[in-house]
mmCIF file as gemmi writes it, N, C-alpha and C atoms, coordinates in Angstrom:
data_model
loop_
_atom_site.group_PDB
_atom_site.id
_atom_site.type_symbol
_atom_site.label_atom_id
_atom_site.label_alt_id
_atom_site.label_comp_id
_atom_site.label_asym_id
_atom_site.label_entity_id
_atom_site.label_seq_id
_atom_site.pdbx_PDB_ins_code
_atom_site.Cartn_x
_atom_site.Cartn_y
_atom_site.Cartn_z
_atom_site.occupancy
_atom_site.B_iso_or_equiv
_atom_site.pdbx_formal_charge
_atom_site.auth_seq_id
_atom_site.auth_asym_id
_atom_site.pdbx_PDB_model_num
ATOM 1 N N . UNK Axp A 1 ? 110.674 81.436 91.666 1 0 ? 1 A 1
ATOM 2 C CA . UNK Axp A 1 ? 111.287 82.594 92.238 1 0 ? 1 A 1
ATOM 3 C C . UNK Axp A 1 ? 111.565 83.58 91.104 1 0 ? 1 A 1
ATOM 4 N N . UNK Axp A 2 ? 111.787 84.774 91.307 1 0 ? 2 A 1
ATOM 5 C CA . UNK Axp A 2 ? 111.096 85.821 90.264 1 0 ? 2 A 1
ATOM 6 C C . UNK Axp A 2 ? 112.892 86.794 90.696 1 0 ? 2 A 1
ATOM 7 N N . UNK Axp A 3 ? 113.373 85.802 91.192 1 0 ? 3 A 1
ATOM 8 C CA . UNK Axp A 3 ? 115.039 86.984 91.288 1 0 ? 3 A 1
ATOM 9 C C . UNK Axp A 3 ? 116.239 85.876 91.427 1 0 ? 3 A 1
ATOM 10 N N . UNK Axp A 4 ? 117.449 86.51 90.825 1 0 ? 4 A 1
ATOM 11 C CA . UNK Axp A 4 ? 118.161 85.985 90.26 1 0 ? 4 A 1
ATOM 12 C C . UNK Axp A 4 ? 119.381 85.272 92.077 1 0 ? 4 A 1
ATOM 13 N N . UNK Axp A 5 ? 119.612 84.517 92.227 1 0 ? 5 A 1
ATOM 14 C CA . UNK Axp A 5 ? 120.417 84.411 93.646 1 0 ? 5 A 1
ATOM 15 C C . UNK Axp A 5 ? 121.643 85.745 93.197 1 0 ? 5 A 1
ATOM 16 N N . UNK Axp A 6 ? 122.202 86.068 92.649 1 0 ? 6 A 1
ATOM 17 C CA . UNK Axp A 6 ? 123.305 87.279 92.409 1 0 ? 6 A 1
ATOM 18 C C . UNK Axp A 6 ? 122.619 88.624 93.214 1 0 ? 6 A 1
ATOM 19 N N . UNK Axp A 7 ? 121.187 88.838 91.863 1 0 ? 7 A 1
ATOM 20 C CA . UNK Axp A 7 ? 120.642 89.568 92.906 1 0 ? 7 A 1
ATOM 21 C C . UNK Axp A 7 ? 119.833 89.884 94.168 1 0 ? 7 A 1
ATOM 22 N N . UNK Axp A 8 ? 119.35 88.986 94.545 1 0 ? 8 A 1
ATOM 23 C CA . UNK Axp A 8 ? 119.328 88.228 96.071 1 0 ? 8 A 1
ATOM 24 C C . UNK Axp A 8 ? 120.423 88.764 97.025 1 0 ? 8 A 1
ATOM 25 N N . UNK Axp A 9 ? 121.278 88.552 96.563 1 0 ? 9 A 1
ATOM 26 C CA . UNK Axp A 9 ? 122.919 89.068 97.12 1 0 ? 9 A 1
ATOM 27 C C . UNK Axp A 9 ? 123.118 90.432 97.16 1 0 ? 9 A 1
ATOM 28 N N . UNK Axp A 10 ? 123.033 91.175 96.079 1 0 ? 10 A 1
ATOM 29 C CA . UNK Axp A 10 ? 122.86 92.388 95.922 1 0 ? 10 A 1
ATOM 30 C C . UNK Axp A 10 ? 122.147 93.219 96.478 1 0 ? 10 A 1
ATOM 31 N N . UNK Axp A 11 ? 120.782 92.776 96.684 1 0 ? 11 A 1
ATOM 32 C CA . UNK Axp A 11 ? 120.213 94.007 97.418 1 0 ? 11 A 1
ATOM 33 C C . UNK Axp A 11 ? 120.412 94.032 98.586 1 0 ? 11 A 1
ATOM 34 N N . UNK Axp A 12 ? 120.781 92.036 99.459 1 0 ? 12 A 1
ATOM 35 C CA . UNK Axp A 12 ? 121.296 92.048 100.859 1 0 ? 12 A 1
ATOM 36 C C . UNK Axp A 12 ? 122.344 93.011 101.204 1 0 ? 12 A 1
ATOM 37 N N . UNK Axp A 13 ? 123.589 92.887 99.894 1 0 ? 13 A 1
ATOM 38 C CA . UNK Axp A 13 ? 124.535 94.3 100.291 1 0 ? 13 A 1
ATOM 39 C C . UNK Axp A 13 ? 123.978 95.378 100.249 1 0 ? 13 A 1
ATOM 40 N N . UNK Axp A 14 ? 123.554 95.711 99.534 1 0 ? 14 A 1
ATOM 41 C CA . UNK Axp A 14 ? 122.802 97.357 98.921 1 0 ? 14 A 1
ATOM 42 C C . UNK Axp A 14 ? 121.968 98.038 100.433 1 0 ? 14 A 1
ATOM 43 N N . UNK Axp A 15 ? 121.233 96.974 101.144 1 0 ? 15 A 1
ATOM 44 C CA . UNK Axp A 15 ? 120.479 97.378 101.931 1 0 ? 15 A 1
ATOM 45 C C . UNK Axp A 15 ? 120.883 97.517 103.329 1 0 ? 15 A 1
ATOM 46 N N . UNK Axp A 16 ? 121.952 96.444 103.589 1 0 ? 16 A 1
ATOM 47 C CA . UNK Axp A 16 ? 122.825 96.556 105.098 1 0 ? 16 A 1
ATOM 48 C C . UNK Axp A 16 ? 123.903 97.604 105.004 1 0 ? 16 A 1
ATOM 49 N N . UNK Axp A 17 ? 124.678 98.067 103.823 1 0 ? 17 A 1
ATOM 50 C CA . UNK Axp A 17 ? 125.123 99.502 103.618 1 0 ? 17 A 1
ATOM 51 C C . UNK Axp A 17 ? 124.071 100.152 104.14 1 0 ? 17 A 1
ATOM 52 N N . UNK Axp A 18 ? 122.885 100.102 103.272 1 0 ? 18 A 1
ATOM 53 C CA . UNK Axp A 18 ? 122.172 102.084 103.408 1 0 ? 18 A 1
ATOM 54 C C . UNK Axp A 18 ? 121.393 101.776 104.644 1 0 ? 18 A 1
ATOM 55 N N . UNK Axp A 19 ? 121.478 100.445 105.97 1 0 ? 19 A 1
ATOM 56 C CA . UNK Axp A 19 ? 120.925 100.877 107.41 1 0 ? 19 A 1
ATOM 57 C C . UNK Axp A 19 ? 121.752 101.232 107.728 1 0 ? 19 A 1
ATOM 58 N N . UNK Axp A 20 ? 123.141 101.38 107.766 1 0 ? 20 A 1
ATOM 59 C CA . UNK Axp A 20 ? 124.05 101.442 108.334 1 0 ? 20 A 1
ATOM 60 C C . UNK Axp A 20 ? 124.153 102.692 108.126 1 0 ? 20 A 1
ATOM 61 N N . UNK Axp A 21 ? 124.407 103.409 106.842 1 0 ? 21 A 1
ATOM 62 C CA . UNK Axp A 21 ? 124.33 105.049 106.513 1 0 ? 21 A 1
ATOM 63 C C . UNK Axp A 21 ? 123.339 105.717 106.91 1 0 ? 21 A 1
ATOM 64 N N . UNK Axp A 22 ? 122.305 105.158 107.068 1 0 ? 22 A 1
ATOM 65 C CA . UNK Axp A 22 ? 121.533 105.762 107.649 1 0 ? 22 A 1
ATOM 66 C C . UNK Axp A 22 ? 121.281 105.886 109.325 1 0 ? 22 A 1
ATOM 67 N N . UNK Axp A 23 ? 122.009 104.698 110.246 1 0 ? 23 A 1
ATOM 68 C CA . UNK Axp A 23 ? 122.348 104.758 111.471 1 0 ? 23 A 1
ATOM 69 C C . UNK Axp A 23 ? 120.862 103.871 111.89 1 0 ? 23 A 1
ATOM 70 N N . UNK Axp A 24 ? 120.685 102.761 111.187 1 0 ? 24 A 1
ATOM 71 C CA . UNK Axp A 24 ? 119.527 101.957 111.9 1 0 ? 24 A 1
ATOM 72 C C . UNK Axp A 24 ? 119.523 100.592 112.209 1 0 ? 24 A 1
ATOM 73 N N . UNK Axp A 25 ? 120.993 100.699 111.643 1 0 ? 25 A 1
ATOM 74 C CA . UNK Axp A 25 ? 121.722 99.03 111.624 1 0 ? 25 A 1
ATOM 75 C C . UNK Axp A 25 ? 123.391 99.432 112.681 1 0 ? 25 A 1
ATOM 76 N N . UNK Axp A 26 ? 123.596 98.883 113.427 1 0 ? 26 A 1
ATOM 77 C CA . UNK Axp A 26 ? 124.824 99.042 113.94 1 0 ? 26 A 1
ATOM 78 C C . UNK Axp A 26 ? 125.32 97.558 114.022 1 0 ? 26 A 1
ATOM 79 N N . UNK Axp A 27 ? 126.594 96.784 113.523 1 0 ? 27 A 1
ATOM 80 C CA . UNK Axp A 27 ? 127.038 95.691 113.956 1 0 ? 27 A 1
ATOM 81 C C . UNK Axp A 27 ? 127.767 95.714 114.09 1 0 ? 27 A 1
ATOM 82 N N . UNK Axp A 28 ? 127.73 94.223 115.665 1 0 ? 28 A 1
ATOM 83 C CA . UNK Axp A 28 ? 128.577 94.478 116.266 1 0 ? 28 A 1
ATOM 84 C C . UNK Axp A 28 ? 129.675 92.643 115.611 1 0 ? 28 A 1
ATOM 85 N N . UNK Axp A 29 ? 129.65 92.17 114.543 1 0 ? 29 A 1
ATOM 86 C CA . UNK Axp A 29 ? 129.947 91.156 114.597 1 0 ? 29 A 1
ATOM 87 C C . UNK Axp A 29 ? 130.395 91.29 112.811 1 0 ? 29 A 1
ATOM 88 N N . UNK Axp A 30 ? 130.704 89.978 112.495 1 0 ? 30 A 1
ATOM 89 C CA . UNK Axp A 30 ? 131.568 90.223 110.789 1 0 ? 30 A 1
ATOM 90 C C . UNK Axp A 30 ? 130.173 90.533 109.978 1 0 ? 30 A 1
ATOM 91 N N . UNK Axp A 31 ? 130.225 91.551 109.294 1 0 ? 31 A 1
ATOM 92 C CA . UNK Axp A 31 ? 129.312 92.489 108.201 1 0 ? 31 A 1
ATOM 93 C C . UNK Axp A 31 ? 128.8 91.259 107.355 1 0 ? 31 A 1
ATOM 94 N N . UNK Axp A 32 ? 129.525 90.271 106.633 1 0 ? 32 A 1
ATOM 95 C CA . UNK Axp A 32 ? 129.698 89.01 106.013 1 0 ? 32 A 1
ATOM 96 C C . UNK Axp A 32 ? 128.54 88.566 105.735 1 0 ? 32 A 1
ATOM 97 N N . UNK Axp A 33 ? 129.142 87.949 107.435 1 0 ? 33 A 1
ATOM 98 C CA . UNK Axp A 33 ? 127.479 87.067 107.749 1 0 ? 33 A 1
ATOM 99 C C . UNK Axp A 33 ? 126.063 87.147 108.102 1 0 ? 33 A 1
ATOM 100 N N . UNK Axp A 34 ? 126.135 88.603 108.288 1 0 ? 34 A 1
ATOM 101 C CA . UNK Axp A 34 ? 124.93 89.381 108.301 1 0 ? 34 A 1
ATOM 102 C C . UNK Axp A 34 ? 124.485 89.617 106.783 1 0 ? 34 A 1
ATOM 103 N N . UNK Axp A 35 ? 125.08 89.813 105.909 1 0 ? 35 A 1
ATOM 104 C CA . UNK Axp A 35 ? 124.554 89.89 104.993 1 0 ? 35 A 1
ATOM 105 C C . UNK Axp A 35 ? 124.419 88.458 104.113 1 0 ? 35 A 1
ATOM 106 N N . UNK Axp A 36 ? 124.778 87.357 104.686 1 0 ? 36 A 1
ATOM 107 C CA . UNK Axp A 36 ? 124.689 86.284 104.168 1 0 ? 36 A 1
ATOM 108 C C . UNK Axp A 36 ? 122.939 85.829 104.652 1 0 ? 36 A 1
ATOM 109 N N . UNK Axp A 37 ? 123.08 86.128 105.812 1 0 ? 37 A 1
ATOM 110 C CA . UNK Axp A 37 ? 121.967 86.007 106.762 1 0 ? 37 A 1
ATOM 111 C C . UNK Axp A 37 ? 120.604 86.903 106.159 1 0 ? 37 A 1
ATOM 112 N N . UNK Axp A 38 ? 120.989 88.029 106.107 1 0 ? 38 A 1
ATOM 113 C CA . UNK Axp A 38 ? 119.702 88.474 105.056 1 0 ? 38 A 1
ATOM 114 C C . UNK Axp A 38 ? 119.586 88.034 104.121 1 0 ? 38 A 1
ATOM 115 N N . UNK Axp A 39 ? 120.504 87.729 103.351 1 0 ? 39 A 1
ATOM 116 C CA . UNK Axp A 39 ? 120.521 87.385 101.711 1 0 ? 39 A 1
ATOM 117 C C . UNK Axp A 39 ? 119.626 86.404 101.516 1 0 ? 39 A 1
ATOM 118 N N . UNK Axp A 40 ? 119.899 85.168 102.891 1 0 ? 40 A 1
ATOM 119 C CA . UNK Axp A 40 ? 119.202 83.228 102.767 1 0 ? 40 A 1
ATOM 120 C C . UNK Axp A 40 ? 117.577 84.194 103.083 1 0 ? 40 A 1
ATOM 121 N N . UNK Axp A 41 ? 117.682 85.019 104.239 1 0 ? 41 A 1
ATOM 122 C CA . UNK Axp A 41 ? 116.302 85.202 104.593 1 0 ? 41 A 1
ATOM 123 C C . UNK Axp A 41 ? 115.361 85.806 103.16 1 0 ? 41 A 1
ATOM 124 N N . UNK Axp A 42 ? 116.052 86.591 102.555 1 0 ? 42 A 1
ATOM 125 C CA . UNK Axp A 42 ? 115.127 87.336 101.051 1 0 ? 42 A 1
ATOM 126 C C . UNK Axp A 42 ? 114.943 86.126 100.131 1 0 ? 42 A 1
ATOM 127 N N . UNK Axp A 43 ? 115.608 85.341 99.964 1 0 ? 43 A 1
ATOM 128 C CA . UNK Axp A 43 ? 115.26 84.525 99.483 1 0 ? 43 A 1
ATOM 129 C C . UNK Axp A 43 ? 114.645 83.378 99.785 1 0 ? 43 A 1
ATOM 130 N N . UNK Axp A 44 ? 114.206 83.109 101.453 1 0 ? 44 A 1
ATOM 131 C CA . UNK Axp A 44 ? 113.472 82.417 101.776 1 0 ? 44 A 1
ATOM 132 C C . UNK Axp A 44 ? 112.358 82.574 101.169 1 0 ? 44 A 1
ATOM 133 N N . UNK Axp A 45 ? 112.191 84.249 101.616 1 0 ? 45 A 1
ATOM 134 C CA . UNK Axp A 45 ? 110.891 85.392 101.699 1 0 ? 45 A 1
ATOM 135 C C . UNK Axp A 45 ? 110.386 84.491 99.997 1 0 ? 45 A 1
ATOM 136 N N . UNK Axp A 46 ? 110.747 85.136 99.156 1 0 ? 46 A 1
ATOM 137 C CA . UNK Axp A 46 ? 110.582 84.961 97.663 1 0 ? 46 A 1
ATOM 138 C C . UNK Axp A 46 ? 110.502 83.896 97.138 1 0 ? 46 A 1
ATOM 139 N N . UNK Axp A 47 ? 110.817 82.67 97.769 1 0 ? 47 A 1
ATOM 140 C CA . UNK Axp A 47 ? 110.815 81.311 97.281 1 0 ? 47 A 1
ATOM 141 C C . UNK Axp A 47 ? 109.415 80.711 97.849 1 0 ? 47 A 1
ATOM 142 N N . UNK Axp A 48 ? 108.379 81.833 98.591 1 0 ? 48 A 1
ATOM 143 C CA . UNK Axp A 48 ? 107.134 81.344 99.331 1 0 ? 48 A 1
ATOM 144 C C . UNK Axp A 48 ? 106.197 81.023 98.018 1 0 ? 48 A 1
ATOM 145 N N . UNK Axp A 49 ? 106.235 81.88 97.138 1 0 ? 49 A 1
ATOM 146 C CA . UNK Axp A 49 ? 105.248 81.329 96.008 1 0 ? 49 A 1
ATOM 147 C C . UNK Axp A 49 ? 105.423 80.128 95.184 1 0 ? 49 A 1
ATOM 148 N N . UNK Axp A 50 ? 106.94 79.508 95.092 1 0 ? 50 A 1
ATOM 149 C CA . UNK Axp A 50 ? 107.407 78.263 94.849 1 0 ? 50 A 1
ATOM 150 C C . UNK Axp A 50 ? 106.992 77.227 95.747 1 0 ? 50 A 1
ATOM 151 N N . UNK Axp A 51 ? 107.108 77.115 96.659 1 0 ? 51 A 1
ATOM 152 C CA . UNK Axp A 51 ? 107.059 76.313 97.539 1 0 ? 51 A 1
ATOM 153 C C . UNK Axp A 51 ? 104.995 76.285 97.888 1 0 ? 51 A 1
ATOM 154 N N . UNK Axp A 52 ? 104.362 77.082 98.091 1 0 ? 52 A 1
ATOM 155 C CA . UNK Axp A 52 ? 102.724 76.984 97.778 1 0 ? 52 A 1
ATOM 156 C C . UNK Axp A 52 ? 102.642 76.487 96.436 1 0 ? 52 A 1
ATOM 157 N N . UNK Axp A 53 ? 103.229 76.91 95.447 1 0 ? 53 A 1
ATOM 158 C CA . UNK Axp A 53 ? 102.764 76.344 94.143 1 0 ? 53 A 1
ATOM 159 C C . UNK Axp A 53 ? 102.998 74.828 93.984 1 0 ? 53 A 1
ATOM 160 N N . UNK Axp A 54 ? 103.59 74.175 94.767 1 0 ? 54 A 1
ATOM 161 C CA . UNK Axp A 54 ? 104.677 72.59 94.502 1 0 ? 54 A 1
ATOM 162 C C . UNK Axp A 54 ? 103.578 72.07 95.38 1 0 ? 54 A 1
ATOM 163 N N . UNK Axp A 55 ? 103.019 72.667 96.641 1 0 ? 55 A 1
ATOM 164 C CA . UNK Axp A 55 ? 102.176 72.11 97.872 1 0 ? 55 A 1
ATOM 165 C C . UNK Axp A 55 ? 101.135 71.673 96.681 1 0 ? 55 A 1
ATOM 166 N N . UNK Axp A 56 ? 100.587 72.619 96.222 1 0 ? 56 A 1
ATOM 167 C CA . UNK Axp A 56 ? 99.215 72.557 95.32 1 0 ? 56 A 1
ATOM 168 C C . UNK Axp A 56 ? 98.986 71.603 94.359 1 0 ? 56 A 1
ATOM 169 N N . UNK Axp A 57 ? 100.136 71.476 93.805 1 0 ? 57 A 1
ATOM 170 C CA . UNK Axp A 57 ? 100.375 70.419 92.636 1 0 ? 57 A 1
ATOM 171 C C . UNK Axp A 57 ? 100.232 69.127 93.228 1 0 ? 57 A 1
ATOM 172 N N . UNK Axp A 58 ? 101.084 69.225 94.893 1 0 ? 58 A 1
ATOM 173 C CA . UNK Axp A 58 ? 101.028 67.358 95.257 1 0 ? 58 A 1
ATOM 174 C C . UNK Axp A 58 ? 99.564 67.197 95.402 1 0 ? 58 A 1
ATOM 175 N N . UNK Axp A 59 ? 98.649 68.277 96.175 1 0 ? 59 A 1
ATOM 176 C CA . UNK Axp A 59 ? 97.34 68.232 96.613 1 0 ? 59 A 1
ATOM 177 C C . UNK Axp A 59 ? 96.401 67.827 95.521 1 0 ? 59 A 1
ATOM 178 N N . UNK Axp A 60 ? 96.619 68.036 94.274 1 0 ? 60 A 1
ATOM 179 C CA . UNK Axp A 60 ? 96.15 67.862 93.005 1 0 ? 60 A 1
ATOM 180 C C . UNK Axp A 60 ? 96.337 66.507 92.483 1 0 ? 60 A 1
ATOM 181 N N . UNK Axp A 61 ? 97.349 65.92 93.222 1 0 ? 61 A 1
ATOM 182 C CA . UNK Axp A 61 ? 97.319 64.727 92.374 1 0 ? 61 A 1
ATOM 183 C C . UNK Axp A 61 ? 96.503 63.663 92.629 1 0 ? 61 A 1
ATOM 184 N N . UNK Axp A 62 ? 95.692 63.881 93.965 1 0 ? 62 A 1
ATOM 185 C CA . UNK Axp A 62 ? 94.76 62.473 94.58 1 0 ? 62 A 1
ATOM 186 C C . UNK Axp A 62 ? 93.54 63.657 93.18 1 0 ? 62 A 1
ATOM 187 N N . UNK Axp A 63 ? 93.393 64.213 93.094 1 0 ? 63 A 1
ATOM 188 C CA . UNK Axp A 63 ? 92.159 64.234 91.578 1 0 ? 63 A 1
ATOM 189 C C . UNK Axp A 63 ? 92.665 64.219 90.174 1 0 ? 63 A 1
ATOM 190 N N . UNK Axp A 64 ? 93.823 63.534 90.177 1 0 ? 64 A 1
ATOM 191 C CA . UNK Axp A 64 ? 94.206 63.561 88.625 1 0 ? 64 A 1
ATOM 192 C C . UNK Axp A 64 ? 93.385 62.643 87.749 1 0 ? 64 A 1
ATOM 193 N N . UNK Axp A 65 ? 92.889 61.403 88.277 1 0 ? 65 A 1
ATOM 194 C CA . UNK Axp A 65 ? 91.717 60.924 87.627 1 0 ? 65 A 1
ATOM 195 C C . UNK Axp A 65 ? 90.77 61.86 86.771 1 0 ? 65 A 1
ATOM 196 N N . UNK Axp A 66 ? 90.197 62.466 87.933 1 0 ? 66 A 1
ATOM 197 C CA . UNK Axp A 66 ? 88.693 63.488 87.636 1 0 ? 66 A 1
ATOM 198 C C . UNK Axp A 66 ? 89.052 64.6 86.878 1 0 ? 66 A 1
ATOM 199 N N . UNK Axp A 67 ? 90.78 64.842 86.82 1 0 ? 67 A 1
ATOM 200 C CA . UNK Axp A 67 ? 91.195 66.088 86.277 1 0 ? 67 A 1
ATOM 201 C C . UNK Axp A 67 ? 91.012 65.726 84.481 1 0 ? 67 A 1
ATOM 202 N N . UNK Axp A 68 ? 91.642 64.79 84.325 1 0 ? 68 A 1
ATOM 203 C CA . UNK Axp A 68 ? 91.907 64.038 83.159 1 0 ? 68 A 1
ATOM 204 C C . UNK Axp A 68 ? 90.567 63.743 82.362 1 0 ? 68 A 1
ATOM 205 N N . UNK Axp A 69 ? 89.615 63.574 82.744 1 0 ? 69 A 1
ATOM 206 C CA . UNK Axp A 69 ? 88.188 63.231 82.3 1 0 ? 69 A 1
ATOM 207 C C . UNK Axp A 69 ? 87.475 64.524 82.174 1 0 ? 69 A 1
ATOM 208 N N . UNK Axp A 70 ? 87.982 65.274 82.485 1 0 ? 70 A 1
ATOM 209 C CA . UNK Axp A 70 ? 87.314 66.724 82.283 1 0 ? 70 A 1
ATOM 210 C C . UNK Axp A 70 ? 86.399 66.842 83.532 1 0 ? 70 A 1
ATOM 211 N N . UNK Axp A 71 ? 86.377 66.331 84.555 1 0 ? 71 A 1
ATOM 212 C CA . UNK Axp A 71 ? 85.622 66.556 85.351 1 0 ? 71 A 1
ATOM 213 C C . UNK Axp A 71 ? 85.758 67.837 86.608 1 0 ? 71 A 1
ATOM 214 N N . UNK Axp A 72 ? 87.179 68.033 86.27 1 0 ? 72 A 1
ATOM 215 C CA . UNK Axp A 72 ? 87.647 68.802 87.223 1 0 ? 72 A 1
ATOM 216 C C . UNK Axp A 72 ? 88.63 69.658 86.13 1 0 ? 72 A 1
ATOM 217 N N . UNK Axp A 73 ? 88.338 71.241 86.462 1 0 ? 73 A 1
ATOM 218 C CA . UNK Axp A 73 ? 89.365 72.464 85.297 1 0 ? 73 A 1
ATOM 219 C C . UNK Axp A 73 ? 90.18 72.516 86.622 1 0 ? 73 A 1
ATOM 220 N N . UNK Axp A 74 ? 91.388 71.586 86.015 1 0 ? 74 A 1
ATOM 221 C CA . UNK Axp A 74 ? 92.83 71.761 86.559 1 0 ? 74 A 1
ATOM 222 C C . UNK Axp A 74 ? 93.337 73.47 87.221 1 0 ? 74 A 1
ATOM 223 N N . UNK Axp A 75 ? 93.323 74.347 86.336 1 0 ? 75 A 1
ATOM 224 C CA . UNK Axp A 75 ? 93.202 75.949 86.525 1 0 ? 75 A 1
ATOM 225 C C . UNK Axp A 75 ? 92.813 76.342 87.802 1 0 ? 75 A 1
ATOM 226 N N . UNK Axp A 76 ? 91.114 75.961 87.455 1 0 ? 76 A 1
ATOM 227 C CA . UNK Axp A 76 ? 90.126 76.608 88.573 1 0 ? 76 A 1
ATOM 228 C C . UNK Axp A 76 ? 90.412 76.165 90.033 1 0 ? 76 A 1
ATOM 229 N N . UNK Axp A 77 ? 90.793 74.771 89.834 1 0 ? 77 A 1
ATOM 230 C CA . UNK Axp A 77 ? 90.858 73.719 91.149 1 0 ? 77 A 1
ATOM 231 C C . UNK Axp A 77 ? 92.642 74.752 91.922 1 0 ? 77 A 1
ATOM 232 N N . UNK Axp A 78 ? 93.173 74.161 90.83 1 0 ? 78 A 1
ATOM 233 C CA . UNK Axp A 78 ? 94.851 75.227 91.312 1 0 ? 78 A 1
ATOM 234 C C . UNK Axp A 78 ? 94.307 76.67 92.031 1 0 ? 78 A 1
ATOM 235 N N . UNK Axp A 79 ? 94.177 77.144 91.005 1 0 ? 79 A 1
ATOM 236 C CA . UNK Axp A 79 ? 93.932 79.062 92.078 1 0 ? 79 A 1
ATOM 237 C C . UNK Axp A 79 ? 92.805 79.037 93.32 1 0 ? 79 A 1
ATOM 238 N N . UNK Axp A 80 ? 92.012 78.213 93.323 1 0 ? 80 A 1
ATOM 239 C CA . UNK Axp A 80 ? 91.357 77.537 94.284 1 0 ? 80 A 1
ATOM 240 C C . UNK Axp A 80 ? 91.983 76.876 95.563 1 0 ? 80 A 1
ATOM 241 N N . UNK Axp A 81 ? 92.608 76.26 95.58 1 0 ? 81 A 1
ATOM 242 C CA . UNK Axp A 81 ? 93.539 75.724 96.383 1 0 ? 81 A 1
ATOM 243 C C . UNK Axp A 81 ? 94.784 76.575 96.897 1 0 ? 81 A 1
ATOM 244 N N . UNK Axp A 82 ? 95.574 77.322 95.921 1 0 ? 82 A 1
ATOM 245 C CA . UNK Axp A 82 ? 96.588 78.051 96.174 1 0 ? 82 A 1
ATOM 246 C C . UNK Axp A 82 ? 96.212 79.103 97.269 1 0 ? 82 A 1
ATOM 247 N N . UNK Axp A 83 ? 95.048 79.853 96.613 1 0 ? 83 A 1
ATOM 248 C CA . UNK Axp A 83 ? 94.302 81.038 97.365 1 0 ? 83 A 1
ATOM 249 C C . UNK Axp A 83 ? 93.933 80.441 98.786 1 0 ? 83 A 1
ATOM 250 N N . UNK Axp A 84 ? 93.198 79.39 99.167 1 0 ? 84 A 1
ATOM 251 C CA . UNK Axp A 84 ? 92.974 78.528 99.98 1 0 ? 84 A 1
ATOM 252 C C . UNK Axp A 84 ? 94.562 78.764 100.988 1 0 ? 84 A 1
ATOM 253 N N . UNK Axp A 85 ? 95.139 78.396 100.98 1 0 ? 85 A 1
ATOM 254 C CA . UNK Axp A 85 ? 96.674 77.637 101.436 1 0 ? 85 A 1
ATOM 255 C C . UNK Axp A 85 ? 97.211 79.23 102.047 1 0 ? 85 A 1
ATOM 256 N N . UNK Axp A 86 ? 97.329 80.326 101.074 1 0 ? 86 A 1
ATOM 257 C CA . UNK Axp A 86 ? 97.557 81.489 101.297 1 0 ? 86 A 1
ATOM 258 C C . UNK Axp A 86 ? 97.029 81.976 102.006 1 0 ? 86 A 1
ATOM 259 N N . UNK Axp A 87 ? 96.281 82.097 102.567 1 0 ? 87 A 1
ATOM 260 C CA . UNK Axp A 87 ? 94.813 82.451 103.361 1 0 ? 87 A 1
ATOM 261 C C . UNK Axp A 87 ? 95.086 82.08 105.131 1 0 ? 87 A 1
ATOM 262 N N . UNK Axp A 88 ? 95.028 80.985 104.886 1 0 ? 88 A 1
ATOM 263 C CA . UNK Axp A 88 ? 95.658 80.028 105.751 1 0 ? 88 A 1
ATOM 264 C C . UNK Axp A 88 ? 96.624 79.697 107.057 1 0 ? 88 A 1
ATOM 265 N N . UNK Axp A 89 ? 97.402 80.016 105.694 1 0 ? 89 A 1
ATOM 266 C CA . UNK Axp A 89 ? 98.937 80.47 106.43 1 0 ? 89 A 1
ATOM 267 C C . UNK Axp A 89 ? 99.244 82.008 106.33 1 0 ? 89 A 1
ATOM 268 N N . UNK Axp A 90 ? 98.324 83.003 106.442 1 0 ? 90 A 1
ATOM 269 C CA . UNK Axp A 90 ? 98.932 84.453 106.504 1 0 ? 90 A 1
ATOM 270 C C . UNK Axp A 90 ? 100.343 84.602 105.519 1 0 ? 90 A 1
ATOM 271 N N . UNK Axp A 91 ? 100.12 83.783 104.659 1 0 ? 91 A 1
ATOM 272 C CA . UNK Axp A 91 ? 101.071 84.287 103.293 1 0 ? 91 A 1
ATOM 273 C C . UNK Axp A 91 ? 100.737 85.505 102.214 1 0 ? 91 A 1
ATOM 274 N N . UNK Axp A 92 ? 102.315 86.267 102.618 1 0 ? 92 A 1
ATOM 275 C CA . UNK Axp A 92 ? 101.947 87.469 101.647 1 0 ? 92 A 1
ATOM 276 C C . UNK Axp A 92 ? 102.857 87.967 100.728 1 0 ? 92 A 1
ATOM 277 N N . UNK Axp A 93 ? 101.805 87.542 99.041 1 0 ? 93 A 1
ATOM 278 C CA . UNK Axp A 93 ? 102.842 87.366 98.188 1 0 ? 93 A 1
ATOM 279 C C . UNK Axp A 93 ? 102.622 88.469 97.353 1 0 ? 93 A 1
């Protein structure tokens, strides 16, 4: 993940203020948890390239044999697979 959980937090506030100033957000319930609620969701969002990258690695390990012998460029096989997975699942990173 490429952002800090503080600021994760931050832009959840930053951004449910300026719908609200701007009149595109109206709530009707505690401000709080709405912004707690975006906050988990942005960081769901952002934790997608973590979570494909960890998939890839387990997928990698039934060729760690062939990887190890040079038979297989660890690299090529990874962005191969990752790209694969992304594709896939309409992931957009």
């Amino acid at each position: 993940m490429r952002l800090s959980k503080e600021r994760g937090r931050h832009i959840a506030e930053r951004l449910t203020g300026r719908l609200q100033e701007e009149g595109h957000l109206e709530l009707v319930g505690d401000r709080k948890g709405f912004v707690e609620a975006l906050d988990q969701a942005i960081m769901h969002e952002l934790s997608a390239e973590d979570r494909v990258n960890e998939e890839v690695r387990r997928l990698l390990k039934a060729y760690e044999h062939q990887i190890e012998q040079g038979q297989v460029d660890y690299q090529k096989m990874f962005q191969m697979v990752k790209q694969k997975l992304i594709r896939e699942r309409g992931i957009i990173l």
